[in-house]
C-alpha positions in Angstrom: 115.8 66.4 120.2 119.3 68.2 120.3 118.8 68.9 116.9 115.2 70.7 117.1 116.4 72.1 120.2 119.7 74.1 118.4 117.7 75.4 116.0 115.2 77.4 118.5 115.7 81.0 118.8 115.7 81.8 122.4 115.0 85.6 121.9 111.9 85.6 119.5 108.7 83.9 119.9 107.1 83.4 116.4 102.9 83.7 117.2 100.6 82.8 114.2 96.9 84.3 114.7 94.5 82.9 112.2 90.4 82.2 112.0 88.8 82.6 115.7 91.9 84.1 117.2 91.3 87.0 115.0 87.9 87.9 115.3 88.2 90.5 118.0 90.2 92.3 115.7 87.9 91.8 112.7 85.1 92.8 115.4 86.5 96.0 116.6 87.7 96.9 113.0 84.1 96.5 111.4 83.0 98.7 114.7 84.5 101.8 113.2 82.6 101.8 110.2 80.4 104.7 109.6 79.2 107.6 107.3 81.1 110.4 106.6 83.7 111.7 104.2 86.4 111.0 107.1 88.1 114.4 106.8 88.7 114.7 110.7 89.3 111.5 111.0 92.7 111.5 108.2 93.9 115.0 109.6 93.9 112.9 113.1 95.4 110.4 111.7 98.6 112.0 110.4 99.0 114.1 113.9 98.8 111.0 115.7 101.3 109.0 113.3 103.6 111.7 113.2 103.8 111.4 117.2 104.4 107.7 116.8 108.2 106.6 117.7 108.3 104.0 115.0 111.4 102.9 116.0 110.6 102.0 119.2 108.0 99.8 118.5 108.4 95.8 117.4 109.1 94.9 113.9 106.1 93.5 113.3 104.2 96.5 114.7 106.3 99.0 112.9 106.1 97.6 109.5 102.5 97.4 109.5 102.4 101.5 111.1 104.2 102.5 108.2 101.7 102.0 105.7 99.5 104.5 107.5 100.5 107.5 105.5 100.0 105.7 102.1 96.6 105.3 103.7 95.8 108.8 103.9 97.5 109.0 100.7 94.8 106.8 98.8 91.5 108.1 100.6 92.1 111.6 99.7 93.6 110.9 96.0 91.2 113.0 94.0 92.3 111.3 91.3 91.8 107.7 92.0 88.2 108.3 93.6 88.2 105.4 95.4 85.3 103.7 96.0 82.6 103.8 98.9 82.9 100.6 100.2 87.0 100.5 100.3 87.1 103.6 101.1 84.8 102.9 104.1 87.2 100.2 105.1 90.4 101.4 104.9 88.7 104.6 107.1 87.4 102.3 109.8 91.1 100.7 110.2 92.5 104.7 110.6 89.2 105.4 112.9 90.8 102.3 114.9 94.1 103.7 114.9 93.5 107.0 116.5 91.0 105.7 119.4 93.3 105.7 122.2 91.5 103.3 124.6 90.7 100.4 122.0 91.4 96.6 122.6 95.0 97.1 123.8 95.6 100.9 124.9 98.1 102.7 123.3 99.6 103.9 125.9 101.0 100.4 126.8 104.9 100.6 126.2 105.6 98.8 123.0 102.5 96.9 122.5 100.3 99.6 123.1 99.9 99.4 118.9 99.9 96.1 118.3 96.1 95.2 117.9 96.5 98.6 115.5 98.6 97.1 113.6 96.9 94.0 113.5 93.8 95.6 112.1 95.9 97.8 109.2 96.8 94.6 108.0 93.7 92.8 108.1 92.2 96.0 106.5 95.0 96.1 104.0 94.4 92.1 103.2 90.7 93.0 102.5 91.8 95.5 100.1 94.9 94.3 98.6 93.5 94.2 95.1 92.9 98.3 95.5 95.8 99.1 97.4 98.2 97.4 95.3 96.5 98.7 92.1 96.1 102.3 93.8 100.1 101.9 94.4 100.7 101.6 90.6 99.2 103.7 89.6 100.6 106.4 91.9 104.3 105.0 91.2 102.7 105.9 87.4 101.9 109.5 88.2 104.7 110.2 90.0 106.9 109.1 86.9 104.8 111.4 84.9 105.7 114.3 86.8 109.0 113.8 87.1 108.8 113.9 83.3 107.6 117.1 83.4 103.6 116.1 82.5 101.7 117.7 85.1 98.3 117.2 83.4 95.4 115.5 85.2 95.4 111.7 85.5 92.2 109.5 86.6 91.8 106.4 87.5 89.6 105.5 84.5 92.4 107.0 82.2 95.1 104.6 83.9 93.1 101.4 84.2 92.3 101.4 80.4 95.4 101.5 79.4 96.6 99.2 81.8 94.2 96.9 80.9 95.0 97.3 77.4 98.8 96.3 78.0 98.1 93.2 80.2 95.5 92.3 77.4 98.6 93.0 75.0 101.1 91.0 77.1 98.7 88.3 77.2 98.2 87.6 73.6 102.4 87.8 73.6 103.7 85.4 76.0 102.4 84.3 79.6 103.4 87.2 81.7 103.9 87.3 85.5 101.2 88.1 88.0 100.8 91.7 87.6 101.7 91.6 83.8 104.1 94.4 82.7 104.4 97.4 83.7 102.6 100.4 82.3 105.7 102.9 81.6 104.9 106.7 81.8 106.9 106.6 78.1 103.9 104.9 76.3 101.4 106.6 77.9 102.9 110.1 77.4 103.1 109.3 73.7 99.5 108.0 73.8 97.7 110.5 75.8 97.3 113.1 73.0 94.6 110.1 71.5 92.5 110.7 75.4 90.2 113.8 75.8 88.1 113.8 79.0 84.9 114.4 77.3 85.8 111.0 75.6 85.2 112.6 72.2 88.3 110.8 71.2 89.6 107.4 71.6 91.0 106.5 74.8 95.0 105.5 75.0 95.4 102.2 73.1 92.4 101.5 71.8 90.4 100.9 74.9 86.4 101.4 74.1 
């Protein structure tokens, strides 16, 4: 008992939500979704985030608040296109966020945000495969520019040649879970090969 008992933290409470506990949230977050490209909703969005003390808030809270502009981000990336239904998603979560009188109001002094943060993530976890794929591949883009190649990048572009290196990385050796990385290097020496009107070859090979 002395020994369970010294290793409790007096001044954090550790709360696991899971199944039933988090329908509300999965409730209020599938309440936001409807038509529309979402422009108001995004311009909101960053107003309202930029108002945010981020600081202030819990860690749990804050981490979860700070994906928000990353959010915007990936909706209105041209260049990735991002599907309807993700897309629909990930705008329902924002909707969430900027409603002011939702399951916990924001105006509540610290945990006013909570249940927004609560449905980023659960968002976010619906997503992950896009979001973490849509991260690479702006990491990607943003290495091109800084290399001084400032022509147009799509999605479809990107995920052929990243498929073609994980295929490649494959047939080497096991690799980890996301396979190697796709550096802006190869691609800049492949790209010549690409044309958009697909009157060429794709980068490595891809058909």
């Amino acid at each position: 008992m002395n020994a369970i008992a010294s290793s409790i933290d007096r001044n954090s409470i550790e709360l696991r939500l899971e199944g039933a506990e988090l329908e509300p949230f999965r409730q209020a977050w599938a309440a936001q979704r409807r038509d529309g490209d979402g422009s108001r909703t995004l311009l909101k969005c960053a107003r309202n985030f930029a108002a945010v003390d981020l600081h202030s808030l819990p860690p749990f809270v804050r981490q979860r608040l700070d994906v928000v502009p990353q959010m915007i981000a990936l909706i209105g990336d041209r260049d990735w296109q991002l599907e309807d239904e993700p897309r629909a998603d990930l705008l329902a979560a924002l909707r969430y966020f900027v409603d002011p009188d939702d399951l916990i109001p924001d105006q509540q002094p610290r945990y006013g945000l909570l249940d927004d943060a609560l449905v980023i993530d659960i968002a976010i976890r619906a997503r992950h495969h896009e979001w973490l794929a849509w991260q690479e591949f702006d990491r990607f883009r943003r290495e091109l520019r800084a290399k001084g190649d400032f022509r147009p990048l799509d999605r479809e572009q990107w995920l052929a040649a990243r498929r073609e290196l994980l295929q490649a990385g494959m047939r080497r050796r096991p690799t980890s879970r996301y396979g190697d990385s796709l550096s802006a290097d190869r691609f800049h020496r492949e790209r010549h090969s690409y044309v958009n009107g697909h009157d060429r070859d794709p980068p490595f090979g891809i058909h």
